[in-house]
C-alpha positions as CSV (number, residue, x, y, z in Angstrom):
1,X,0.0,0.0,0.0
2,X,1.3,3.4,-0.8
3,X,2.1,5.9,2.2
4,X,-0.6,7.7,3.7
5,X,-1.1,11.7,4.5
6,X,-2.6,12.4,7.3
7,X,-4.1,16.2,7.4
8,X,-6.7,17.7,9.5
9,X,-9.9,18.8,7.6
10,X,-11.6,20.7,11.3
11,X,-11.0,19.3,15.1
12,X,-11.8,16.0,15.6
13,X,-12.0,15.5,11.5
14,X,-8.9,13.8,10.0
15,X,-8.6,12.9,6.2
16,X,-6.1,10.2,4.8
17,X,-5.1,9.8,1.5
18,X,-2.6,8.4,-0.1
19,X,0.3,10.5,-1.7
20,X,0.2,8.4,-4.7
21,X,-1.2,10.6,-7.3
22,X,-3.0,8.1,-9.1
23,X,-4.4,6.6,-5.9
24,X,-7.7,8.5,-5.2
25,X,-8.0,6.3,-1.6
26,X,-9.1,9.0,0.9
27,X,-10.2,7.9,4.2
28,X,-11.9,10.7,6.4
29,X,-11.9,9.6,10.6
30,X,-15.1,11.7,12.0
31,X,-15.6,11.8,15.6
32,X,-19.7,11.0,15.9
33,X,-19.9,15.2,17.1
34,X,-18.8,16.0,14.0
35,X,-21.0,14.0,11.6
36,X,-21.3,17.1,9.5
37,X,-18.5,16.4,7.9
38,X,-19.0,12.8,6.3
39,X,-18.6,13.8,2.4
40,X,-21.5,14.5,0.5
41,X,-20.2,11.5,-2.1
42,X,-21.3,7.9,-3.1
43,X,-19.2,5.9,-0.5
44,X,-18.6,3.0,1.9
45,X,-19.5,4.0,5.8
46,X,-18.3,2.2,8.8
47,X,-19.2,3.1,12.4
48,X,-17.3,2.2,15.3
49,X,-17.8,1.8,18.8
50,X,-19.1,-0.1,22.0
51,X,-22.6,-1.4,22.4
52,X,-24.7,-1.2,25.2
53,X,-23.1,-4.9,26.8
54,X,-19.5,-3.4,26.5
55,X,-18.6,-5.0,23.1
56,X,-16.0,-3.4,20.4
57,X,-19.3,-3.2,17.9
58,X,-19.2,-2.0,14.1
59,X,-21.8,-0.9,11.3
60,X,-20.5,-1.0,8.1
61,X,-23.4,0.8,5.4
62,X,-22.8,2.5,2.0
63,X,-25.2,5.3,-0.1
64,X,-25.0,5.6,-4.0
65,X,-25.3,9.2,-3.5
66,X,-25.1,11.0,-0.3
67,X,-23.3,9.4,2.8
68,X,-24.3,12.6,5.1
69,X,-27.8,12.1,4.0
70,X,-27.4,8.9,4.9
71,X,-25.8,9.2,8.3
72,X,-27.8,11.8,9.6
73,X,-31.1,10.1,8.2
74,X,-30.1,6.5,9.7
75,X,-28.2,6.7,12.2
76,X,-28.2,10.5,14.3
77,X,-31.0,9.4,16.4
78,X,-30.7,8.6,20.1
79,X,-31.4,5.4,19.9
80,X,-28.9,4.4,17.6
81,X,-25.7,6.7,18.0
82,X,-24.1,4.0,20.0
83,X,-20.9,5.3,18.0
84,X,-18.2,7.2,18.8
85,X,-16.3,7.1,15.8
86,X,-17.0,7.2,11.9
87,X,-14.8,6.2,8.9
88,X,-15.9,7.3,5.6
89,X,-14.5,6.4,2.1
90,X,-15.9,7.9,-0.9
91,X,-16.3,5.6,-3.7
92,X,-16.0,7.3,-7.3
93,X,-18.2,4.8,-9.2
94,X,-21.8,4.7,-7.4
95,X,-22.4,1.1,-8.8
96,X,-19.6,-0.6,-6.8
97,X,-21.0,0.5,-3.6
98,X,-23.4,-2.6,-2.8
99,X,-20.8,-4.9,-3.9
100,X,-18.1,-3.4,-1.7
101,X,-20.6,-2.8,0.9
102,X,-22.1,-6.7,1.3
103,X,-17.8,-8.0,0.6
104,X,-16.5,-6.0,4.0
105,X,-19.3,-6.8,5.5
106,X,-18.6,-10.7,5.2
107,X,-15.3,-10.4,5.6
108,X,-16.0,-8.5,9.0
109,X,-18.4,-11.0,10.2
110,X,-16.4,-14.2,9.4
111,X,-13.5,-12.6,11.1
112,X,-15.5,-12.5,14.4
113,X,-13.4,-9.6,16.1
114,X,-16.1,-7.3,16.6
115,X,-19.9,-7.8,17.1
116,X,-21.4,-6.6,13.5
117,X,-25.0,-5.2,13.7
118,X,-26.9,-6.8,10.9
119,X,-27.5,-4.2,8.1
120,X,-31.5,-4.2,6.9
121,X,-30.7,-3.4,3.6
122,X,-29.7,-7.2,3.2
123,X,-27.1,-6.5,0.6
124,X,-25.3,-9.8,0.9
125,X,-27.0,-10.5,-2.4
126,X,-24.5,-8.6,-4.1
127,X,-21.6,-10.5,-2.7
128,X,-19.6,-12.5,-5.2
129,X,-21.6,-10.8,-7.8
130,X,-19.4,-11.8,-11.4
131,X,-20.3,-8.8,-13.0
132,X,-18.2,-6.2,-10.9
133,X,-14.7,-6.4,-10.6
134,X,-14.3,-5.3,-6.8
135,X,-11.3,-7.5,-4.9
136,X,-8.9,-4.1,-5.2
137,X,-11.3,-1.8,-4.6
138,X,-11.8,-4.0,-1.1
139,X,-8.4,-4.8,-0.5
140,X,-7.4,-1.1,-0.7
141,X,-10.0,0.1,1.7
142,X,-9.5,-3.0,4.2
143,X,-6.1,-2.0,4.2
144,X,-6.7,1.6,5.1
145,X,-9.0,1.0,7.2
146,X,-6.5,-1.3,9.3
147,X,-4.4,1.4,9.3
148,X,-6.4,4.1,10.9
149,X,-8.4,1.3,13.7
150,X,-5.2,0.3,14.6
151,X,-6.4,-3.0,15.1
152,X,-7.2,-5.7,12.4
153,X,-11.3,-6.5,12.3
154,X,-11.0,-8.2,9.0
155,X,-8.7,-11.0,10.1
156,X,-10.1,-13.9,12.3
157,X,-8.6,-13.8,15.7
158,X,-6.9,-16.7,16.2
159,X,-4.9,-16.1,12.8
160,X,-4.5,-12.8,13.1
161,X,-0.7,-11.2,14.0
162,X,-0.1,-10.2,17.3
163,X,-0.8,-6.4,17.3
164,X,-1.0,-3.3,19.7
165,X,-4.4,-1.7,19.6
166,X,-5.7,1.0,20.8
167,X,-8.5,0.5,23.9
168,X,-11.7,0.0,23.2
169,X,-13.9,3.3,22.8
170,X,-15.6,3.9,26.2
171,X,-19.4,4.4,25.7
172,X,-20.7,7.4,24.6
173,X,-23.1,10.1,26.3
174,X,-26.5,10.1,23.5
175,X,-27.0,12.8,21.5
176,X,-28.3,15.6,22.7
177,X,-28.9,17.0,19.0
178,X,-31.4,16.2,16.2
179,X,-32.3,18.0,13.2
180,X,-35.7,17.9,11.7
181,X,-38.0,19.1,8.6
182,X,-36.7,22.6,7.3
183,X,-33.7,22.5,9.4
184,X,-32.8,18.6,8.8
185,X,-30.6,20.5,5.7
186,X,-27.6,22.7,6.8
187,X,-28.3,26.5,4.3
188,X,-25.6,28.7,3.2
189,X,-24.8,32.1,5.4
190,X,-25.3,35.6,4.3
191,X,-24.2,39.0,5.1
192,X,-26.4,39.1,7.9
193,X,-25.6,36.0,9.9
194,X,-23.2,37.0,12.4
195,X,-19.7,35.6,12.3
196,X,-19.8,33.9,15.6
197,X,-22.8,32.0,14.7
198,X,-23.1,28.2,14.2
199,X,-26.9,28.1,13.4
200,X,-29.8,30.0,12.1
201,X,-33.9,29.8,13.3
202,X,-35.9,28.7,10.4
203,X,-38.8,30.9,9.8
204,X,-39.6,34.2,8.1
205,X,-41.3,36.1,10.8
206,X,-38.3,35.9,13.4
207,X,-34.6,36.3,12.8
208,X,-32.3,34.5,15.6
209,X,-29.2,33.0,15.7
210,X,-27.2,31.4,18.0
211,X,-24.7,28.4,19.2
212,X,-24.1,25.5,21.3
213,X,-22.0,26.1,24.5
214,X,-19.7,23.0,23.9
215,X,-19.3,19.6,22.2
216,X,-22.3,17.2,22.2
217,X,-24.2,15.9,24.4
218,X,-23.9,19.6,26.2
219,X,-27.2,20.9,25.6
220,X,-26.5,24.7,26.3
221,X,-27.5,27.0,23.3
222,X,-26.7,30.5,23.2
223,X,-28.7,33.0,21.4
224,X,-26.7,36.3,19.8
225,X,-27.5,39.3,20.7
226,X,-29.5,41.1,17.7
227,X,-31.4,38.4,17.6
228,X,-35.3,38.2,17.8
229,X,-38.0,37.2,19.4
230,X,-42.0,37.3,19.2
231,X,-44.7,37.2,22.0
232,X,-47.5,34.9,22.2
233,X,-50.6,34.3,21.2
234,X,-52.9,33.5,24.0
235,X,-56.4,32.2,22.9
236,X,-58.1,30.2,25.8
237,X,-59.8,28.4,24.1
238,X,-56.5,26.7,22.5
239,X,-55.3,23.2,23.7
240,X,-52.4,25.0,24.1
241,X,-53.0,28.3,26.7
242,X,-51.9,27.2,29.8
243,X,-48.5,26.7,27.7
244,X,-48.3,29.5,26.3
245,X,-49.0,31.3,29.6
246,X,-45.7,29.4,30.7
247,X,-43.9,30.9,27.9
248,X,-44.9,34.3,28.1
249,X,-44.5,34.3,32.1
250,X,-40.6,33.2,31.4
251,X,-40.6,35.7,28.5
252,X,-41.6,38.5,31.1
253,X,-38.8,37.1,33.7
254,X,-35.8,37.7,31.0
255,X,-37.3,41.2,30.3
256,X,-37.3,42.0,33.7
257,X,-34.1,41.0,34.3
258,X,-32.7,43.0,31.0
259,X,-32.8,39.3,28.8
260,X,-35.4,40.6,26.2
261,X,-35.9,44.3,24.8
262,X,-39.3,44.5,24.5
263,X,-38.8,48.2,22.6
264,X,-36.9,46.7,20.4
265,X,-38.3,42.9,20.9
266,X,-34.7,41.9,20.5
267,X,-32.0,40.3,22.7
268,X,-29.7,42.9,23.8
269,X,-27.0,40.7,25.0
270,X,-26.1,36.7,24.6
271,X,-28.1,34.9,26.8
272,X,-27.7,31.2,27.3
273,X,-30.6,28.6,27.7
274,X,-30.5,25.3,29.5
275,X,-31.4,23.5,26.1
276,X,-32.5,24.4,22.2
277,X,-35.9,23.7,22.9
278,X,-36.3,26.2,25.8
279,X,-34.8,29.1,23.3
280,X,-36.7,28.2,20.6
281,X,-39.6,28.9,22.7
282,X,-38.8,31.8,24.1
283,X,-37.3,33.1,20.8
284,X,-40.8,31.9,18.7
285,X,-43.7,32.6,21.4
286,X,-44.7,29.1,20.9
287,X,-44.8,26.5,23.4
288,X,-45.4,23.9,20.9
289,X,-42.0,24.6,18.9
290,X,-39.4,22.1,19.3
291,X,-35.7,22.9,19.1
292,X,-35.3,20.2,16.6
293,X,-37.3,21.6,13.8
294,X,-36.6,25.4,14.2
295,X,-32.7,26.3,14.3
296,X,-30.4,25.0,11.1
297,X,-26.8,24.6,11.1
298,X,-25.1,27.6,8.7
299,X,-22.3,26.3,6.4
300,X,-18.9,26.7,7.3
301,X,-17.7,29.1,4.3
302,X,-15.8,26.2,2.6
303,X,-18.7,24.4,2.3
């Protein structure tokens, strides 16, 4: 195999690729946090970390078109972020994907390293398939992937060499983080989102932004200052009044405790909130607003 470059793409984001310029291998290392960054590409997915008995586990999935659609459709959801690290390899011909996808697969399961959570899509039909040509293809990514485990899941244990490997992943804290509906699809900034900003509330009657406090699972958001906010509507006869009551009695505690402008019906300063859902609220008037459907990640500039 040739040698490898290692380069940093955005902390805990790490790309390698091979310096061989007619090798296109790149392998991109994601912490789960960062799923973000998994390449918008056809490629081969593999997820990496320890179930809820202990056990090293693995996923190993693929998309023809979109392997951040993918992750964040399947797979950021609290019930199945078990994960605490993802390896994605972008595959330039869309049609090898099931073939390379249901080979590592077998190859990962016969070894019996790692537990391998069975993939739904069932695409061991496309294993030793005599119309694709895939064993380098395999090989290649096997190999890199080796490389950046540090450990060999492809081998069966009691033939494998006698290796140093890294510990396995302690268990990871859920998610505390979902995006939904209008904001399930990061949008491009403009002039006025502010630089500082790492998302943007999704609807055309407020303008907020704001940013979580620290790494997931910290729940924390902070909304900017300049950013709006809207009262609300109280109709008794709505299922909803004695919520909305709530909201507009905390609404009145952050404007009495210089929070919320109500001259200006704009945040004056930064003001951080337990969770996304409790801004949202405050920020929309509506106790029925969840965070996970009203703010959207901006792109980085790059994007």
């Amino acid at each position: 195999m040739a040698d490898l470059l290692i380069s940093r793409v955005a902390p805990g984001v790490t790309a390698v690729s091979s310096v061989d310029p007619f090798d296109k291998l790149a392998i991109y290392r994601i912490d789960r946090a960062h799923w973000q960054y998994t390449p918008e590409q056809p490629g081969i997915y593999l997820l990496y970390g320890v179930n809820a008995d202990g056990k090293l586990t693995v996923y190993i999935g693929m998309s023809t078109t979109n392997m951040r659609s993918r992750i964040r459709s399947h797979h950021i959801d609290p019930g199945k972020n078990w994960f605490g690290v993802l390896f994605a390899v972008p595959v330039a011909s869309a049609l090898l994907c099931p073939a390379i996808e249901a080979e590592l697969i077998g190859q990962v399961t016969e070894a019996g390293v790692v537990d391998v959570i069975a993939n739904e899509a069932a695409e061991r039909r496309h294993r030793n398939a005599e119309d694709v040509h895939i064993e380098p293809a395999v090989e290649q990514i096997r190999d890199g992937l080796q490389l950046v485990l540090g450990s060999d899941i492809f081998t069966p244990g009691d033939i494998a060499d006698v290796q140093t490997t890294d510990p396995p992943l302690a268990r990871m804290v859920p998610l505390a983080r979902e995006y939904r509906g209008r904001a399930a699809e990061s949008r491009a900034r403009n002039a006025n989102d502010p630089s500082d900003a790492t998302h943007g509330y999704v609807g055309a009657q407020v303008q907020a932004w704001g940013r979580f406090e620290a790494e997931d699972p910290d729940k924390r958001f902070r909304v900017l200052a300049g950013s709006e906010w809207r009262k609300p509507v109280l109709n008794p006869e709505a299922t909803t009044y004695d919520r909305q009551v709530e909201v507009g009695e905390t609404q009145d505690q952050l404007v009495a405790t210089g929070v919320l402008d109500p001259a200006t019906m704009t945040f004056p300063h930064d003001h951080i909130f337990e969770n996304l859902t409790l801004a949202t609220r405050v920020v929309s008037g509506k106790a029925q607003y969840s965070g996970a459907y009203q703010w959207q990640l901006l792109q980085n500039p790059s994007e």
